[in-house]
C-alpha positions as CSV (number, residue, x, y, z in Angstrom):
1,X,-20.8,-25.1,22.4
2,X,-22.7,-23.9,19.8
3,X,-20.8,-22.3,16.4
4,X,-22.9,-18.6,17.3
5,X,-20.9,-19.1,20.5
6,X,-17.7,-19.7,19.4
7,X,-18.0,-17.0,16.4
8,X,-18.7,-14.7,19.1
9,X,-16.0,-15.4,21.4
10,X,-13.2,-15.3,17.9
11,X,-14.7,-11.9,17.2
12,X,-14.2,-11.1,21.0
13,X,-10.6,-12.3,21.1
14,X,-9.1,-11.2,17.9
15,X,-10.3,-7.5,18.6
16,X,-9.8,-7.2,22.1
17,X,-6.8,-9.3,23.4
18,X,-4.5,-7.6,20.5
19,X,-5.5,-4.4,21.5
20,X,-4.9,-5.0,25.3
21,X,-1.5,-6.5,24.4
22,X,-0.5,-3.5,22.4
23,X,0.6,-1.9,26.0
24,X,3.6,-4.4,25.9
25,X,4.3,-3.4,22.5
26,X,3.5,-6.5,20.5
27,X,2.1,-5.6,17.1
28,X,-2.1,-6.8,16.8
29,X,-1.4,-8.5,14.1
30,X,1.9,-10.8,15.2
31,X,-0.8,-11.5,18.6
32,X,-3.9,-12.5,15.9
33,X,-1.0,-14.9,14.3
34,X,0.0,-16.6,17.1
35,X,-3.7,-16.8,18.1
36,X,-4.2,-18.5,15.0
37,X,-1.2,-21.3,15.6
38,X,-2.4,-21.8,19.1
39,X,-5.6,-22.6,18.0
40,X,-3.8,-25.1,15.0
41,X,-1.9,-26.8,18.0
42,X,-5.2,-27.2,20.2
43,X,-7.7,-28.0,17.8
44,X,-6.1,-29.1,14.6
45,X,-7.8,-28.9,10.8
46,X,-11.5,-28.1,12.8
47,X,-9.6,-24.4,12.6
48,X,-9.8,-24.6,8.8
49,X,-13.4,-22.9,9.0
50,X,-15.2,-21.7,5.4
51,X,-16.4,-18.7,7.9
52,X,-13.3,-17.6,8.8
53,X,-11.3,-18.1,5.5
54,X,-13.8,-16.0,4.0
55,X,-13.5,-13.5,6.7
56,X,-9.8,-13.5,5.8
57,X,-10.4,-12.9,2.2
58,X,-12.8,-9.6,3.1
59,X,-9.8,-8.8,5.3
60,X,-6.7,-8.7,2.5
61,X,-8.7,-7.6,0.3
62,X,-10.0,-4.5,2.0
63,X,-6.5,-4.1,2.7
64,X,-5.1,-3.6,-0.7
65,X,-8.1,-2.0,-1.8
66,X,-7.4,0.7,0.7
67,X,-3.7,0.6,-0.1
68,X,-4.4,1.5,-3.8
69,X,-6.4,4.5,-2.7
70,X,-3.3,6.0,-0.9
71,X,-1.4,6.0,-4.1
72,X,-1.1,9.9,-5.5
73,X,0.3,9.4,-8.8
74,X,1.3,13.6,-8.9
75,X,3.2,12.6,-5.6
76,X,5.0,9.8,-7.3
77,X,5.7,12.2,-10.0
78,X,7.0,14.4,-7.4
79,X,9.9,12.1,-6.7
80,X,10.3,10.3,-9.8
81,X,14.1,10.5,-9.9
82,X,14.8,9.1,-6.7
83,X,12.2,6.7,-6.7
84,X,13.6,5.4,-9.6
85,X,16.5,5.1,-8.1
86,X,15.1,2.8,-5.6
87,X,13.6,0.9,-8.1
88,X,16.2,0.3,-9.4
89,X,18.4,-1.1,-6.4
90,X,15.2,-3.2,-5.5
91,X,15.0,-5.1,-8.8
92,X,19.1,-5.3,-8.6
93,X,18.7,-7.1,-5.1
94,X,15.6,-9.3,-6.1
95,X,17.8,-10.8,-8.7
96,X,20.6,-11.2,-6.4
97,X,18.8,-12.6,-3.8
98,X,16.6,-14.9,-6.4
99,X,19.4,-16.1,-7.9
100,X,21.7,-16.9,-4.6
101,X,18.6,-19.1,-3.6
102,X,18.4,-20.8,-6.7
103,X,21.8,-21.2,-6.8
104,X,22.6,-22.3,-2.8
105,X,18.9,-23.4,-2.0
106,X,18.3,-25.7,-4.9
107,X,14.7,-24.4,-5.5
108,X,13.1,-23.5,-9.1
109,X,13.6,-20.7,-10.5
110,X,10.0,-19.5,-9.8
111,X,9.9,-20.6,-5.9
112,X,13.3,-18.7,-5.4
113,X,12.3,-15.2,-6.9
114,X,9.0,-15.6,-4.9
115,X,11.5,-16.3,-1.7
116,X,13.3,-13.0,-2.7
117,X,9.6,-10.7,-2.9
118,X,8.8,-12.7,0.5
119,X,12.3,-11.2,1.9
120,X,12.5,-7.6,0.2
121,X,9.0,-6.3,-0.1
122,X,7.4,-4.4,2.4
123,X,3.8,-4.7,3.8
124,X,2.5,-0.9,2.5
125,X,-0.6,-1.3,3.7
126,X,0.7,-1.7,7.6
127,X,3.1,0.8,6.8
128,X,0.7,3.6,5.8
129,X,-1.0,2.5,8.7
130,X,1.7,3.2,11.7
131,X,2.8,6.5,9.9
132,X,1.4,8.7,12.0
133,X,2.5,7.1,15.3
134,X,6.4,6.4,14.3
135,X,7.4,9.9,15.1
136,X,8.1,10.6,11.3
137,X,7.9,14.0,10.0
138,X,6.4,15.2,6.9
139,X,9.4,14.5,4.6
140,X,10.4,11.8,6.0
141,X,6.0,10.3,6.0
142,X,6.4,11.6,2.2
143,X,9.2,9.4,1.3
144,X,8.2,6.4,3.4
145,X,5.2,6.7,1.7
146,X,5.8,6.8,-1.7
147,X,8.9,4.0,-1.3
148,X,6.7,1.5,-0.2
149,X,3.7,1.8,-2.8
150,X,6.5,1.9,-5.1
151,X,8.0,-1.0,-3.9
152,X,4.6,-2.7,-3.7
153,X,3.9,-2.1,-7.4
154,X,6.8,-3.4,-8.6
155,X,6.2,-6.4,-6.6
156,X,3.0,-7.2,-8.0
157,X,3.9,-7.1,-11.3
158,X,6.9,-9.5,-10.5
159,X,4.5,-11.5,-8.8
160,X,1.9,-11.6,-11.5
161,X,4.7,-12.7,-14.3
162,X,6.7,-15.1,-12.3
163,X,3.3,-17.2,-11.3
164,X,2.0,-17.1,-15.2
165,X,5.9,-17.7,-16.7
166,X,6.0,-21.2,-17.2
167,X,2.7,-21.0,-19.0
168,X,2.9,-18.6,-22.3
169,X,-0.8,-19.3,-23.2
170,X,-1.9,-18.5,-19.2
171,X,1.0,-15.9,-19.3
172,X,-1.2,-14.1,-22.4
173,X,-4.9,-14.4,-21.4
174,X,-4.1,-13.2,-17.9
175,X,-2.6,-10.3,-19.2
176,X,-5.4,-9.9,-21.4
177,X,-7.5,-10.3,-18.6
178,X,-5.2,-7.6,-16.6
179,X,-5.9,-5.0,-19.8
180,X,-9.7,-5.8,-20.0
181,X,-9.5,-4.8,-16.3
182,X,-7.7,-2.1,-16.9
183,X,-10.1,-1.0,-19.3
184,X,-13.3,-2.1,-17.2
185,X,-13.1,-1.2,-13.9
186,X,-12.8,2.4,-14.7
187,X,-15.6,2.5,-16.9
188,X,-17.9,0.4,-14.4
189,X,-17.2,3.2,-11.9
190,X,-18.5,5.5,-14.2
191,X,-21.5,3.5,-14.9
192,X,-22.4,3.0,-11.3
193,X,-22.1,7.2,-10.7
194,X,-24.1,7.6,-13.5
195,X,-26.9,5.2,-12.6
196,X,-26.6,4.0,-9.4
197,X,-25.2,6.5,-7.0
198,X,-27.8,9.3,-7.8
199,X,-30.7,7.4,-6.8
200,X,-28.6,5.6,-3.8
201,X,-26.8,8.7,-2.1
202,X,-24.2,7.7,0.5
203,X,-23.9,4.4,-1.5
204,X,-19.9,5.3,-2.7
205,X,-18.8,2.9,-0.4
206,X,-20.6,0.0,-0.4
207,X,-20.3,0.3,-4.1
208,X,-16.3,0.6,-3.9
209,X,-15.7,-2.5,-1.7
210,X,-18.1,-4.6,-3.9
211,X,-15.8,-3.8,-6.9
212,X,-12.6,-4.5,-5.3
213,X,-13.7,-7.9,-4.1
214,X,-14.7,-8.6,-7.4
215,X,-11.4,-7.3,-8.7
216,X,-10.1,-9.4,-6.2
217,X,-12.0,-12.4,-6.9
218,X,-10.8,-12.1,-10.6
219,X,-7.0,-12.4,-10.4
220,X,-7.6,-15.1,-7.6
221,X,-9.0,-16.7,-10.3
222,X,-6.1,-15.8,-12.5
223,X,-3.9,-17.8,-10.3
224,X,-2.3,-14.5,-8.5
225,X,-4.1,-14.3,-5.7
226,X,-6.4,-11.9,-4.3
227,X,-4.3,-8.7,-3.7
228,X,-3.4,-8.0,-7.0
229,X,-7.1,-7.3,-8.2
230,X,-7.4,-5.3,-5.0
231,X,-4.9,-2.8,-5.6
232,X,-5.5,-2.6,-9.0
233,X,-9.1,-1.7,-8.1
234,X,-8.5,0.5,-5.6
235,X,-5.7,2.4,-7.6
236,X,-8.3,3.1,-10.2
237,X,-11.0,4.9,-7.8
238,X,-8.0,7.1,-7.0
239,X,-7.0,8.0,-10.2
240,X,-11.1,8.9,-10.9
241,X,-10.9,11.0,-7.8
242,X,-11.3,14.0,-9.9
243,X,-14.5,12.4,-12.4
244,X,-15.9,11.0,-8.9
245,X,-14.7,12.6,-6.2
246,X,-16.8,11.0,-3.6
247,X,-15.6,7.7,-4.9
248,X,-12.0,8.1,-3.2
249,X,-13.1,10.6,-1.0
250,X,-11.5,11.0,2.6
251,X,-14.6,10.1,3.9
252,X,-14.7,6.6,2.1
253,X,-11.3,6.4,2.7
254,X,-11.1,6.7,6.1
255,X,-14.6,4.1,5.9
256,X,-12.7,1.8,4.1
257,X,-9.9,1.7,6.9
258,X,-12.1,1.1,9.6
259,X,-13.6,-1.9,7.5
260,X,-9.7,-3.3,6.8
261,X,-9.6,-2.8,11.0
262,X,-12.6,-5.4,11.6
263,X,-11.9,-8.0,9.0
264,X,-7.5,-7.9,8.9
265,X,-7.4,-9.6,12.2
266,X,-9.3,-12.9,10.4
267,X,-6.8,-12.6,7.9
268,X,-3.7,-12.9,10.1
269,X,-5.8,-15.2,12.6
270,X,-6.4,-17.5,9.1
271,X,-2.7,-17.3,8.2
272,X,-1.5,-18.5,11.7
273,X,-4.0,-21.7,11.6
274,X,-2.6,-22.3,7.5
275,X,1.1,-22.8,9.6
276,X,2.5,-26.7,9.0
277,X,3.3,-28.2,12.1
278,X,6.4,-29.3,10.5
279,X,7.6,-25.9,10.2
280,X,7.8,-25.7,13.8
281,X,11.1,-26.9,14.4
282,X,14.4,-26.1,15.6
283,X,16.0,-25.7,12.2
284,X,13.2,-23.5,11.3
285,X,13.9,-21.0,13.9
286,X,17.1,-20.9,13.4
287,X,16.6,-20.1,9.7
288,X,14.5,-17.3,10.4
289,X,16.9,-15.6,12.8
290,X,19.9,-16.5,10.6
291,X,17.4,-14.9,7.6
292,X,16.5,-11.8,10.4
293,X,20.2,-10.8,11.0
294,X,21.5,-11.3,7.7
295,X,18.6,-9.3,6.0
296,X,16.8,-7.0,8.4
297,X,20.8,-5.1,8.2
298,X,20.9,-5.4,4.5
299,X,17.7,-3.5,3.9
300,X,17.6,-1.4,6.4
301,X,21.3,-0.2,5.2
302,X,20.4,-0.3,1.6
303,X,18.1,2.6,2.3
304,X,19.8,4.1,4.7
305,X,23.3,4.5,2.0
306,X,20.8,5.2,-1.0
307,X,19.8,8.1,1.6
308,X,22.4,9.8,3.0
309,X,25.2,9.1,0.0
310,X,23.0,9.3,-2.9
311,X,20.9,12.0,-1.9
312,X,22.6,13.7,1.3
313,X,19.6,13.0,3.9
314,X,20.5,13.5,7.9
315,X,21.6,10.4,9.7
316,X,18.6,10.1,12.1
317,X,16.0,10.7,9.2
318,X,17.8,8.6,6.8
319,X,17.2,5.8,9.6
320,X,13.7,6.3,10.4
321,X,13.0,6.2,7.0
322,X,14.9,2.6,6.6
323,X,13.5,1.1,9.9
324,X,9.8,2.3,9.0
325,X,10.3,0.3,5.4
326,X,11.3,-3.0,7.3
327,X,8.0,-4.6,7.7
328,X,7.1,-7.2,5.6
329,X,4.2,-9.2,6.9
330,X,1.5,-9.3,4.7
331,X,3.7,-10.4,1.3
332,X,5.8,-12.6,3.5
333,X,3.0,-14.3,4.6
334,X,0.9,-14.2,1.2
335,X,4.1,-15.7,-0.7
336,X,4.9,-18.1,2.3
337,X,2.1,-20.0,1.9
338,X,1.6,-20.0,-2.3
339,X,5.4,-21.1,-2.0
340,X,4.2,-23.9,0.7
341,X,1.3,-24.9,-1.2
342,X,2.4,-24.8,-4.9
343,X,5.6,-25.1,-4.5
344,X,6.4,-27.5,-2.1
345,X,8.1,-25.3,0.1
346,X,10.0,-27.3,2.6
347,X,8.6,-27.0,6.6
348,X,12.0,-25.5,7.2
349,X,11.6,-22.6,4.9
350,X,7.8,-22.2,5.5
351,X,8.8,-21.9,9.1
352,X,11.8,-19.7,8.9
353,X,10.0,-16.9,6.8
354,X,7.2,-16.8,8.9
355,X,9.7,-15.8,12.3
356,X,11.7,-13.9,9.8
357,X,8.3,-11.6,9.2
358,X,7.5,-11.7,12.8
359,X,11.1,-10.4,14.0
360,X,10.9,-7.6,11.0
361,X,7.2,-6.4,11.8
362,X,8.6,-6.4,15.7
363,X,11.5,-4.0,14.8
364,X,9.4,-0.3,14.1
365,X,7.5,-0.9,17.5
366,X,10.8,-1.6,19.3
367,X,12.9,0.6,17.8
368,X,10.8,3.6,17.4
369,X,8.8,3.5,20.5
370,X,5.3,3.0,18.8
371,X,2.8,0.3,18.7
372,X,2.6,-1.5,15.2
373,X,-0.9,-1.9,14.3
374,X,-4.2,-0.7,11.9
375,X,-5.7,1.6,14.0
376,X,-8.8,3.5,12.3
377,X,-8.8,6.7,14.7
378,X,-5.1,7.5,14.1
379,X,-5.8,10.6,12.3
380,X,-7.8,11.8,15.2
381,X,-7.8,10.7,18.7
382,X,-4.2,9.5,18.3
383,X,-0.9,10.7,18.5
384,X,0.6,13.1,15.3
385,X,3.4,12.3,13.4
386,X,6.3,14.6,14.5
387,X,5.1,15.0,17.9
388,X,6.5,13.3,21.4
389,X,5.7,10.1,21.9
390,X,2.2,9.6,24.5
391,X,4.5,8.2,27.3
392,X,7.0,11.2,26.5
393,X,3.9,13.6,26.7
394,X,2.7,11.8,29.6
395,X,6.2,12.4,31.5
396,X,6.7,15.8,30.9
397,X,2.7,16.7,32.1
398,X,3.2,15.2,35.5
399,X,6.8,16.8,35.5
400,X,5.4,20.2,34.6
401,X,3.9,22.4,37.5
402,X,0.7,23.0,38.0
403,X,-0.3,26.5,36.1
404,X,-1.8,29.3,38.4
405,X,-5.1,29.9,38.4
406,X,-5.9,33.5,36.8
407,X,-6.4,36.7,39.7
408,X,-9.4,38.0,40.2
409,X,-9.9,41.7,41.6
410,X,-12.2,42.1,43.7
411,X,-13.7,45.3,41.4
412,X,-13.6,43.0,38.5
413,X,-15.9,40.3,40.6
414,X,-18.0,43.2,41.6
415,X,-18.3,44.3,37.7
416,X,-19.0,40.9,36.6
């Protein structure tokens, strides 16, 4: 079989058979991961494809690019206090938890606070993502919103420091190299609007992405991996929404999500194939159920307390809110496999984290009745946040009877 062939026929699969599987409510991007380790089973390191990998990289990068646009720094500023607040419990429970596997798991001090962002940090860029079809309402979208960028910001700066710490010298010119970028990228979005874009119209986009993978490319380079410079790009074309407004526009936006919609399926496809064999075992699974019920409770409560006691939300919203934030499959995933690679995470570990993810990512589809997946025409041919669920609607228009048709006199068909 020719490779044309089979490229075809992974294209065909990845964006078809997750989609058809969605009616059973299995996320798209759990099916494109267990596509992946099916295809490590059959067909061994041939799966390790240049092609795909850097499918996968165009994928997670386009990802947190997009992810960067959704941050609105006046609505962060909107909630400051209580996002704060959250902060603060999060970094309280990433030292917990880093330390307690430190202390009971006998890893480095490095691989355990990477094991506590893989448990605790949830996947913003899926998140955004299902919004509109988890039944949330406005406050309750707001919140979820701006909890998990927050969350996802403060996890990328641990992330950043714990992989440079051992290294004071890498440590400093990374962070250099973070400033300099800092510095840059705003100022090479200028310079392309200046020069570029007015004798390019409708080139915003193209021009956007190619940044961000650069962005991207950098802090791979750096040793932190590609989402870092992703985000960081994308948050700066947000913040230069007002100097360039067609750089962040809704238009690119919504352009950029249907990008992330082709290429994320490589990613998780890629991730599934990167699974050791040796962390399909037994012991593994039960690890990542043991990890699953001890957890998936823990967080989901932590919000849910921090909600009702701390700032007197209902019940019910209080625990949309918390089951919406449980997802964690993109950091989970990322950090599973830098832990399994530089670390020398043990096939037990590498194994449980990756169910422990799968089980969490499950919980918002099960739970709340709606499919977990990117879907690039959510805004419009979907489902709206607040409303019934499409099987609810469904229900209630074959229950309902039939409306009469309108009267017509027979003067008033003689006048028309």
């Amino acid at each position: 079989m020719s490779n044309e062939l089979i490229y075809l026929l992974l294209i065909f699969g990845l964006l078809v058979i997750p989609r058809a599987l969605q009616r059973f409510k299995l996320p798209a991007p759990i099916t494109c991961l267990a596509l992946g380790l099916a295809a490590m089973l059959v067909y061994g390191d041939r799966t390790h494809d240049p092609v795909v990998a850097l499918l996968s990289t165009l994928g997670i990068s386009s990802l947190f690019l997009f992810a960067g646009l959704e941050v609105d720094v006046p609505a962060l500023r909107k909630g400051l206090g209580r996002l704060l607040v959250h902060l603060l419990v999060r970094t309280l429970a990433l030292v917990a938890l880093a330390w307690l596997t430190w202390r009971y798991a006998g890893f480095g001090w490095q691989a355990s606070a990477l094991v506590a962002l893989a448990l605790l940090t949830p996947s913003t860029g899926f998140i955004l993502d299902t919004l509109e079809r988890l039944g949330l309402d406005p406050e309750e979208r707001f919140w979820v919103t701006n909890k998990a960028i927050a969350g996802e910001l403060l996890a990328l700066l641990a992330l950043f420091v714990v992989l440079q710490a051992t290294d004071p010298v890498q440590l400093g010119i990374s962070s250099l190299t973070m400033v300099a970028m800092l510095v840059g990228l705003p100022l090479l979005f200028v310079a392309l609007g200046r020069w570029v874009v007015p004798h390019a119209p409708g080139s915003e986009f193209s021009l956007l992405v190619m940044v961000g993978l650069v962005a991207a490319f950098i802090t791979y380079k750096l040793g932190v991996y590609y989402l870092v410079g992703a985000f960081v790009a994308g948050l700066v074309a947000r913040m230069l929404r007002l100097r360039m407004p067609l750089l962040a526009s809704d238009d690119n936006i919504h352009a950029l999500r249907l990008f992330a919609t082709f290429f994320v399926p490589f990613y998780f496809f890629h991730a599934g194939t990167g699974i050791s064999r040796d962390a399909l075992t037994w012991e593994a699974a039960g690890l990542g159920v043991v990890l699953t019920l001890v957890m998936v409770p823990i967080r989901i409560g932590g919000v849910w307390i921090q909600r009702r006691l701390m700032f007197g939300e209902e019940r019910g919203s209080s625990l949309k809110v918390a089951v919406s934030l449980a997802p964690t499959l993109v950091f989970t995933l990322v950090l599973a496999s830098i832990l399994h690679t530089r670390f020398d995470l043990p096939g037990v570990w590498f194994g449980g984290l990756i169910l422990y993810t799968t089980l969490n990512t499950l919980l918002p589809s099960l739970v709340l009745r709606a499919p977990f997946n990117v879907d690039p025409l959510a805004g419009g041919g979907g489902w709206k946040a607040g409303s019934s669920h499409p099987e609810d609607q469904l229900e209630a228009e074959e229950a309902a009877p039939a409306a009469p048709r309108p009267e017509v006199s027979d003067a008033g068909a003689r006048g028309a």
